[in-house]
C-alpha positions as CSV (number, residue, x, y, z in Angstrom):
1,X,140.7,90.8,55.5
2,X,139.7,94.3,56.6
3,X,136.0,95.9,56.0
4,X,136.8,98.5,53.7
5,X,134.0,100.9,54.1
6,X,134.4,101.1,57.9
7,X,136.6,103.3,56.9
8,X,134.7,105.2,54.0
9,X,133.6,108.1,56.0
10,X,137.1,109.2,56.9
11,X,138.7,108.3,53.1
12,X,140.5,111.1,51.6
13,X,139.0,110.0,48.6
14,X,137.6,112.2,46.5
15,X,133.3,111.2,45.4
16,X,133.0,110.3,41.6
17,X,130.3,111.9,40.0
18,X,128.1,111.9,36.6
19,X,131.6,111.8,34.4
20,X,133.0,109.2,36.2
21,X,129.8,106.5,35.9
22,X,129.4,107.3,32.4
23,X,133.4,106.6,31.9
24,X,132.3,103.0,34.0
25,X,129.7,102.3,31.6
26,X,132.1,103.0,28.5
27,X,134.9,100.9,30.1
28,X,132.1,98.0,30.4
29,X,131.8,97.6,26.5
30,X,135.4,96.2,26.5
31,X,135.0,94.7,30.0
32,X,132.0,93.0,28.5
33,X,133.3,92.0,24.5
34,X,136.5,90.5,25.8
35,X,134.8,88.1,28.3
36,X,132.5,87.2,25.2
37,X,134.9,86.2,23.2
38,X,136.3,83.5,25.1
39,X,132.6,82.0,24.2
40,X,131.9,83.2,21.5
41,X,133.2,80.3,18.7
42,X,130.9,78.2,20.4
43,X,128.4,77.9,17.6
44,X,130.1,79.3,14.7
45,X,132.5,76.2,14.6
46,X,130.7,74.1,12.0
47,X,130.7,76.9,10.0
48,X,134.3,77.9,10.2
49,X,135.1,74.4,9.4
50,X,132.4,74.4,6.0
51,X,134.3,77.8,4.8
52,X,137.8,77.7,5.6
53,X,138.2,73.8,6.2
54,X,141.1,74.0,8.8
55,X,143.1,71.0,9.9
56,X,142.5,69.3,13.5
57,X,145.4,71.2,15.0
58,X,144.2,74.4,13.2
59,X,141.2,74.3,14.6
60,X,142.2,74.1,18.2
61,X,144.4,77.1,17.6
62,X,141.6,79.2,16.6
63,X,140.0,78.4,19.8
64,X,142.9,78.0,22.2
65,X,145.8,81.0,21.0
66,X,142.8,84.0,22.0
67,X,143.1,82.6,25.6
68,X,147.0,81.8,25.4
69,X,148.0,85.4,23.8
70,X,145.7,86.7,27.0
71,X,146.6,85.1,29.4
72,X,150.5,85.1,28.6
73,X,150.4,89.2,28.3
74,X,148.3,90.2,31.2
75,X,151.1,91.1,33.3
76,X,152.9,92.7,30.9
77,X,150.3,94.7,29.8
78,X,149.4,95.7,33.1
79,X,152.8,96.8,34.3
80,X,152.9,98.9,30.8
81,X,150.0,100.3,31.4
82,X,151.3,101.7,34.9
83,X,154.3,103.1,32.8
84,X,152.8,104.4,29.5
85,X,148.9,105.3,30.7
86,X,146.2,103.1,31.2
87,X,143.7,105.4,28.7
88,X,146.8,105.3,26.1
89,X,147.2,101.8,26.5
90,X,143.0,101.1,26.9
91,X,142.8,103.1,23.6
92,X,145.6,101.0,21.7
93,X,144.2,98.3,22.8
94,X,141.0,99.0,21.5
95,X,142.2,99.6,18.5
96,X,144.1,96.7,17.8
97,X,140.6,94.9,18.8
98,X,138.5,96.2,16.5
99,X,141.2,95.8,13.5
100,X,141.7,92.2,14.3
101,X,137.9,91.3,14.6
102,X,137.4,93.0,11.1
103,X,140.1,90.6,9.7
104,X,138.9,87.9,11.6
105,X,135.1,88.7,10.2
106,X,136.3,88.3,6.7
107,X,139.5,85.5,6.3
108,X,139.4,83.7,4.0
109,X,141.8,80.7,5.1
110,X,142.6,79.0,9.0
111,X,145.8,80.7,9.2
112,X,144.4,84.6,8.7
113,X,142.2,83.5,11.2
114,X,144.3,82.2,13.8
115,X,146.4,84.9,13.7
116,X,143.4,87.9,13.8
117,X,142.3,85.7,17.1
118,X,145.9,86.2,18.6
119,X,145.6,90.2,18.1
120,X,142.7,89.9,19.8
121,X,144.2,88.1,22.5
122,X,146.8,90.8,23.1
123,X,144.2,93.3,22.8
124,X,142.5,91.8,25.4
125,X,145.3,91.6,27.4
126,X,146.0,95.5,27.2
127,X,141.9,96.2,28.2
128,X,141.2,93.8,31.1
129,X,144.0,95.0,33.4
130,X,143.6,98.7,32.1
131,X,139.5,99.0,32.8
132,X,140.4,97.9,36.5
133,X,143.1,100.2,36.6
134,X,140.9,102.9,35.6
135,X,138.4,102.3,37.7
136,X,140.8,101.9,41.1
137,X,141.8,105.6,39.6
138,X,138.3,107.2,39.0
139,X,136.4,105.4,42.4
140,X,139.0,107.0,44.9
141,X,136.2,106.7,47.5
142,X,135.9,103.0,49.1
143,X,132.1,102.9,48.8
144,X,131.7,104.4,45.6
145,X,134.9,101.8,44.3
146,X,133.2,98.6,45.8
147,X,130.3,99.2,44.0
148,X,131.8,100.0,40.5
149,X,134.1,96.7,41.3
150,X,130.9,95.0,41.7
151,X,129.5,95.9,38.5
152,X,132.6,94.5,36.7
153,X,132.5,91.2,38.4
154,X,128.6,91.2,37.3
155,X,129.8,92.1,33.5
156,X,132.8,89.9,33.0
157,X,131.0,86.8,34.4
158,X,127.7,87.5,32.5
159,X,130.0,88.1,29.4
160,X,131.0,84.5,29.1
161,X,127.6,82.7,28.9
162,X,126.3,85.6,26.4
163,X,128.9,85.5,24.4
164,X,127.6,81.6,23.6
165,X,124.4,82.5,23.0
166,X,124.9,85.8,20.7
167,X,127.0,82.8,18.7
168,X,124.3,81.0,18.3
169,X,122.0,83.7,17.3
170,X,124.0,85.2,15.0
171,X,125.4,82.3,13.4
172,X,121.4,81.1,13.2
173,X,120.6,84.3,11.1
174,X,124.0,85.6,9.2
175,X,127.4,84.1,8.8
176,X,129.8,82.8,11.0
177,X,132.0,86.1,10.5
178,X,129.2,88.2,12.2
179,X,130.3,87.0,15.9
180,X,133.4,89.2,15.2
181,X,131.7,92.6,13.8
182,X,129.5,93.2,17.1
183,X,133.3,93.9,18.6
184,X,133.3,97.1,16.3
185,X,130.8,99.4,17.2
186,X,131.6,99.2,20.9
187,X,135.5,99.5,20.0
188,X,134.5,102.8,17.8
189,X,132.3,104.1,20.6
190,X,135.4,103.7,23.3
191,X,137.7,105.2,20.9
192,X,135.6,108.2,20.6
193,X,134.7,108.4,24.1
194,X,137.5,107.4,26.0
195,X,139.6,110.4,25.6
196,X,136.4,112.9,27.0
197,X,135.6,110.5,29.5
198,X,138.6,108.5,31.0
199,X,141.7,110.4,33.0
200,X,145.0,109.2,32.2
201,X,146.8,108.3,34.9
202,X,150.3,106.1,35.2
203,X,153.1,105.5,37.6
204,X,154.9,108.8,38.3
205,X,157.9,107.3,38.8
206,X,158.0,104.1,36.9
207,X,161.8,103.4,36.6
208,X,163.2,100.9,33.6
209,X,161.1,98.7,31.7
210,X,162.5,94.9,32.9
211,X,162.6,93.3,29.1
212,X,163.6,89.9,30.2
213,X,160.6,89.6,32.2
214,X,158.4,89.3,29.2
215,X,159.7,86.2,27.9
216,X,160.1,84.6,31.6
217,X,156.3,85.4,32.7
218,X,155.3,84.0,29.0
219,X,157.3,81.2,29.3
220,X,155.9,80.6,32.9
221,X,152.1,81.1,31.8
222,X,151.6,79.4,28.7
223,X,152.9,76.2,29.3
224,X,150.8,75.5,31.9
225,X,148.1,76.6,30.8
226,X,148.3,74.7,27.8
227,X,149.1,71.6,29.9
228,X,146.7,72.2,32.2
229,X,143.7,72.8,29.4
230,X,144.3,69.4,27.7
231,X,145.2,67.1,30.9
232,X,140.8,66.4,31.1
233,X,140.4,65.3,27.6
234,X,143.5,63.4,27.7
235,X,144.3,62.2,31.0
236,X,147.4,63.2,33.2
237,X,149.9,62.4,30.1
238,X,153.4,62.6,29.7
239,X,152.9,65.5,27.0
240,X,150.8,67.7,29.1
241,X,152.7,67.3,33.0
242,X,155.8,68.4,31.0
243,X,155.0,71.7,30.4
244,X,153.0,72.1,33.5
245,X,156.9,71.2,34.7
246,X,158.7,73.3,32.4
247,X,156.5,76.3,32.9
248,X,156.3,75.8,36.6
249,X,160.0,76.5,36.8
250,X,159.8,79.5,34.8
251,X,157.6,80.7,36.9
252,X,160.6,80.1,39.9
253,X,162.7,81.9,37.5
254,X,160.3,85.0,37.0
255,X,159.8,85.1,40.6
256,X,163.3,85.7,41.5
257,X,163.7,88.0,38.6
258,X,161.3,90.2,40.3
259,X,162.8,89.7,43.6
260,X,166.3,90.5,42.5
261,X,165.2,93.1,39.6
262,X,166.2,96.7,40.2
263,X,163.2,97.8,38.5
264,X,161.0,94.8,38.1
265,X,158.2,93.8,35.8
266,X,156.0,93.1,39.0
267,X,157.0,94.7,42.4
268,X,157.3,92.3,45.1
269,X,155.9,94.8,47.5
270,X,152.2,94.2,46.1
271,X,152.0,91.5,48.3
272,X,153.3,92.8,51.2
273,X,149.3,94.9,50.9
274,X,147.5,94.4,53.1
275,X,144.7,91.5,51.9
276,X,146.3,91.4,48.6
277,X,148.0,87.8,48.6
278,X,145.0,86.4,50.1
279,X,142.6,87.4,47.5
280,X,145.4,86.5,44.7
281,X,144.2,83.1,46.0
282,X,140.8,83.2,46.9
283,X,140.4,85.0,43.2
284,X,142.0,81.3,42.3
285,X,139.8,79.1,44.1
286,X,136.9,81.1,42.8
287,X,138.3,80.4,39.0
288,X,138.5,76.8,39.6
289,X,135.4,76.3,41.0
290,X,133.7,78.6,38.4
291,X,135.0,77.0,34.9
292,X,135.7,73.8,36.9
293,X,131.8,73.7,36.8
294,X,131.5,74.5,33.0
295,X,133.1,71.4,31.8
296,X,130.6,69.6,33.1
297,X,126.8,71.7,32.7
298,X,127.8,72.3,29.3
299,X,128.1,68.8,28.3
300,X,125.1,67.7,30.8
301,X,122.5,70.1,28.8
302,X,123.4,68.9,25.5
303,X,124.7,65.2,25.7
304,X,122.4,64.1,28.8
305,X,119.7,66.1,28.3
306,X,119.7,66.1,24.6
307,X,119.6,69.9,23.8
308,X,120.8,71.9,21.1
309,X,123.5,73.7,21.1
310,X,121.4,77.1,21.0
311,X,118.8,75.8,23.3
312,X,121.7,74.6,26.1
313,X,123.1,78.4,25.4
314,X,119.3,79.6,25.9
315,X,118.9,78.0,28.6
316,X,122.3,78.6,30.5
317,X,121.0,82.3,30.4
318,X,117.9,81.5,33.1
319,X,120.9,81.5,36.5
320,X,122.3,84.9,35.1
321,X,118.8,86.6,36.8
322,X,120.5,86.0,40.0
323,X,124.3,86.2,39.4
324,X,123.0,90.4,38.0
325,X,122.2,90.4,41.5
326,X,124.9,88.9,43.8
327,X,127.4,91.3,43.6
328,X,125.5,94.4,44.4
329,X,123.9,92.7,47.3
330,X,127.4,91.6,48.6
331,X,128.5,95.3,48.1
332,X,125.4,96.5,50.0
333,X,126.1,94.1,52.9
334,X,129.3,95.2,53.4
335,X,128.6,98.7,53.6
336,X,126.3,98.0,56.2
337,X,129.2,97.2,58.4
338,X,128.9,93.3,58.0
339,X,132.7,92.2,58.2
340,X,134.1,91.7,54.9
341,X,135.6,88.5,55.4
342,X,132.0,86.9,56.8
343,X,130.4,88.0,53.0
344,X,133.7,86.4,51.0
345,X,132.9,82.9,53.2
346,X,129.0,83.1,52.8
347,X,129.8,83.4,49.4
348,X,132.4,80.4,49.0
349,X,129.5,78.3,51.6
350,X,126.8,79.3,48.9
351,X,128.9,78.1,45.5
352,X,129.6,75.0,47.8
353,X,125.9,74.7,48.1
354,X,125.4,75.1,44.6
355,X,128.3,71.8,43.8
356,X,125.7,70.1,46.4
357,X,122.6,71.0,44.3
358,X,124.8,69.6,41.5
359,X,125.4,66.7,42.9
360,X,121.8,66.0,43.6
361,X,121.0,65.9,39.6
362,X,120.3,62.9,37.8
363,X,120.1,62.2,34.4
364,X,117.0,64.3,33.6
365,X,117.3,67.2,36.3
366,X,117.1,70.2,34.1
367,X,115.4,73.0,36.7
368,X,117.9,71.3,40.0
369,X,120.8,72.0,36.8
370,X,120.1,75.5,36.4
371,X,119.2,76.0,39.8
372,X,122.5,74.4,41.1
373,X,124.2,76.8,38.2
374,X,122.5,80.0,39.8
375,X,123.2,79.0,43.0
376,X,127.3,78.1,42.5
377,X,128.0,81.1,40.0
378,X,126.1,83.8,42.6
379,X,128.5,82.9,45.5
380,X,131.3,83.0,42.8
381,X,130.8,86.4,42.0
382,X,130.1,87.5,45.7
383,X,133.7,86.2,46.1
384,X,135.1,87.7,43.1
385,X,133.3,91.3,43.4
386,X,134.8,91.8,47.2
387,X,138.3,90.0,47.0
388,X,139.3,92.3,43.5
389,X,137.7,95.2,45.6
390,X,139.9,94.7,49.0
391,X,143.2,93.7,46.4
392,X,142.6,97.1,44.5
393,X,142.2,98.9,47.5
394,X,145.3,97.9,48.9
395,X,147.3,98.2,45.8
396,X,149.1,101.4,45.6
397,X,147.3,104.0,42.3
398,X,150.7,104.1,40.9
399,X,150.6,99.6,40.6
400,X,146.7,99.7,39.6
401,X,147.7,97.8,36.6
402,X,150.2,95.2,37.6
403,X,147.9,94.5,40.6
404,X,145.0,94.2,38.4
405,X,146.8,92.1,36.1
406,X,148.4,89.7,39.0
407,X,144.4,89.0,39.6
408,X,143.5,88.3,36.1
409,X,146.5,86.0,35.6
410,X,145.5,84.5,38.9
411,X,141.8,83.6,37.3
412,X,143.0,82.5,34.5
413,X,145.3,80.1,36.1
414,X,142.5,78.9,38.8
415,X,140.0,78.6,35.6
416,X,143.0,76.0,34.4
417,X,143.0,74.2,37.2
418,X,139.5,74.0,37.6
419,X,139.6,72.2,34.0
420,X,142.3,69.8,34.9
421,X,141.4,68.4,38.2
422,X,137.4,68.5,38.4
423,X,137.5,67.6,34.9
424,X,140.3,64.3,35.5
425,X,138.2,63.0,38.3
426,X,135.2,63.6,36.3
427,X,136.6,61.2,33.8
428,X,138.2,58.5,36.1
429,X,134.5,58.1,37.5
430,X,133.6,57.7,34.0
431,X,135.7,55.5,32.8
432,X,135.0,53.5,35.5
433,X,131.4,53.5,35.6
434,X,131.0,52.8,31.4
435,X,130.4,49.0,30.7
436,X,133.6,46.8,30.3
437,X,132.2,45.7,27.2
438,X,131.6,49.1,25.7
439,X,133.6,50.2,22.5
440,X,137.0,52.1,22.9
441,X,135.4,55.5,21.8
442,X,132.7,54.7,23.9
443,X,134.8,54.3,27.3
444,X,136.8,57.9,26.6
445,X,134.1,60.1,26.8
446,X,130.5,60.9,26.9
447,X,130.9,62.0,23.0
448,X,132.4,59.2,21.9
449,X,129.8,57.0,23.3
450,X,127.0,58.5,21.5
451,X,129.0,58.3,18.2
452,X,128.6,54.5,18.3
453,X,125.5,54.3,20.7
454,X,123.3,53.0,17.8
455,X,124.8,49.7,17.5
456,X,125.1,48.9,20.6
457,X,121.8,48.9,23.0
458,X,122.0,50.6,26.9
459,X,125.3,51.7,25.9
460,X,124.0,55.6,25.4
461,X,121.6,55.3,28.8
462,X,124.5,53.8,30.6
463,X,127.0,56.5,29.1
464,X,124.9,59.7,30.4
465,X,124.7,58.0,34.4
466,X,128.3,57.4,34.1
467,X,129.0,61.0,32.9
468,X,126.5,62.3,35.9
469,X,128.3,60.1,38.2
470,X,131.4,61.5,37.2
471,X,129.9,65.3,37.6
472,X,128.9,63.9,40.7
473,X,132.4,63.3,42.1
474,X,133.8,66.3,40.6
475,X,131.1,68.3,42.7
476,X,131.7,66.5,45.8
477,X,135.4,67.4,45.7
478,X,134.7,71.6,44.7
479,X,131.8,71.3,47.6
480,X,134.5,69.7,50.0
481,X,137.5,72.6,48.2
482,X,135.0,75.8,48.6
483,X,133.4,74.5,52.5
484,X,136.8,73.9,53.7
485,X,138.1,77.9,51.8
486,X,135.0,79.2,53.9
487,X,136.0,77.9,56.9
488,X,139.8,79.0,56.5
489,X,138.4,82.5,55.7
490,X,136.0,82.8,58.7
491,X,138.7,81.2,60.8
492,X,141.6,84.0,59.5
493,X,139.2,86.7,60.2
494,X,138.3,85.2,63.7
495,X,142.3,85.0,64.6
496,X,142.5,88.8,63.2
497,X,139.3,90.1,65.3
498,X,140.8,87.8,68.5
């Protein structure tokens, strides 16, 4: 890892001004309204199901195909962007969000809906890659772009627990369709202000567009992350490891695609950058520790503790005052001349810190919860704000987008993972720990046990310490994963310095 702005003074870089912070602060409506809505069903569920009365499988589509249609486009997207215009593709993008969310808002059966929320998902994955893009393109001076990176770490991570809690409210006070209509002003205001604000910029010598990399990077992402989303509520199953399988060898086949490709989908020269494969996997690591913690809080605010749904939202809002903060002082830290590589371990020792506060909780520790949640999210986002700023600063202008896409598609896969492997050794300390002589339902899961906790006495008391320890074990292993990532990176820069 190299300290970026040791080098600031003597970047050819050019200083953004006035226009080019106001273009940040439109690109962070998008930024901001596609990180809600991973959240953002949270609470309008029960009301979907009331109105529209979808089938069990229908209902996990309308959460799950958003995330899926994301996650399988990002790098297509982003190496389309590179070809056709980031603003073109920001703006078409935009546009297909805000249509979707107004059909969305008003369908009137599971299948309209499921389909508006896979627009949105491809929308999305035209506007994640393509605001980063932007922003490597408008913040051509070091400084200047480590502090506008910052600020989208700070937005996307805050957008996911708002986007829960603007649910909430607005389910509370209008219909369920309302979550879907706050996408439209913001959509109209980047519409009109993106073409006076945002420069188009693309590759300037692109070459072919690779087709049959489409299919191959879909057919590499989706399957595993389908797998990998349903292996903790259902164990390490047959019908989840094969498509982890199945897409992991796509993914062998899109790699040498791209090796072999005269003009491939993503050029293999990214990662000859300098810093850029590392924070490909550090980005990871930060994923899976980061949602890896969400399975578990979520469920410990309302099942152990007992809150409802809005209030474990409400309260999940307390550790963003510090998270707004991490970033910038990350970015200030560095600039300062303190060595890149010493604030990306400080931050992966504080999130481990924060599974230690976890671990610490009992049954009824709601301040040591949110305090372990401040603590672990802030040394996320100290991670996340300097590895995307050292990857984008080694990627090439004319790449912006597959390289921002690479990182996205390398979150959402660590965010996965995180799921799967915290959340399975959550569960097999569970399972474990539940009576012997507790009910079927009862011995799958926390949920299950309070369903039939009434006739049977203990059973809900000893279901919640079982859960904790479970959370407990989970945290031990992220505190032992992020420790051992924050000595590796202290120890990488220390062989680089030697």
């Amino acid at each position: 890892m190299t300290n970026s702005t040791s080098t600031a003074t003597t970047s050819a870089g050019r200083r953004a001004g006035r226009r080019e912070w106001t273009a940040l602060g439109v690109l962070m409506l998008p930024l901001l309204l596609v990180s809600m809505d991973v959240s953002v069903l949270y609470f309008a569920v029960p009301e979907i199901s009331a109105d529209l009365r979808p089938s069990g499988t229908q209902q996990l589509w309308i959460f799950d195909v958003y995330a899926f249609a994301l996650a399988g486009l990002l790098m297509t997207m982003g190496s389309l962007g590179d070809r056709v215009g980031r603003r073109r593709l920001l703006l078409l993008g935009a546009a297909a969000f805000g249509a979707a969310s107004l059909v969305a808002a008003y369908a009137d059966s599971a299948g309209t809906l499921i389909a508006a929320r896979a627009v949105l998902g491809v929308g999305g994955a035209t506007l994640m890659p393509s605001t980063m893009a932007l922003i490597r393109t408008m913040f051509a001076d070091p400084a200047q772009r480590a502090k506008a990176i910052g600020l989208w770490s700070g937005v996307m991570t805050a957008g996911i627990a708002l986007g829960s809690v603007l649910s909430g409210v607005l389910v509370q006070f209008f219909w369920w369709g309302s979550v879907f209509l706050v996408n439209l002003p913001a959509m109209a205001l980047l519409l009109v202000l993106g073409p006076l604000l945002l420069p188009e910029s693309r590759d300037p010598a692109p070459g072919r567009f690779d087709w049959p990399s489409v299919p191959l990077s879909m057919a590499a992402v989706l399957p595993v992350t389908y797998g990998l989303k349903e292996i903790p509520s259902e164990g390490w199953n047959v019908r989840y490891v094969v498509p982890v399988t199945v897409g992991l060898l796509f993914a062998a086949a899109f790699v040498h695609r791209q090796r072999t490709a005269a003009s491939p989908l993503i050029d293999p020269a990214l990662f000859r950058g300098r810093g850029f494969a590392p924070s490909v996997v550090l980005n990871l690591i930060a994923s899976f520790a980061m949602t890896g913690s969400a399975f578990f809080t979520t469920q410990y605010l309302q099942s152990v503790l007992g809150r409802s749904a809005l209030e474990a939202a409400l309260w999940a809002l307390l550790p963003s005052v510090p998270i707004g903060m991490a970033a910038p002082a990350a970015t200030a830290l560095v600039r300062r001349g303190v060595d890149r590589a010493h604030v990306v371990a400080a931050g992966f020792a504080i999130a481990a810190a924060g599974y230690v506060l976890l671990v610490l909780t009992d049954a009824d520790s709601l301040w040591l919860l949110l305090a372990a949640c401040g603590v672990l999210a802030s040394g996320i986002v100290v991670v996340i704000s300097q590895i995307t700023d050292l990857a984008m600063g080694s990627a090439p202008v004319e790449r912006a987008g597959s390289a921002s896409s690479l990182m996205e598609t390398g979150a959402e896969f660590g965010g996965a993972l995180g799921m799967a492997v915290l959340g399975s050794i959550g569960t097999a300390v569970y399972r474990h720990d539940v009576p012997a002589s507790a009910p079927d339902a009862a011995r799958e899961t926390l949920g299950g046990a309070l369903a039939v906790a009434d006739g049977v006495p203990g059973l809900a008391t000893a279901a919640r310490e079982a859960f904790t320890a479970g959370m407990h074990g989970a945290a031990i292993a992220a505190a032992v994963l992020l420790a051992g990532t924050a000595a590796a990176t202290l120890r990488k820069a220390g062989a680089r310095d030697g």
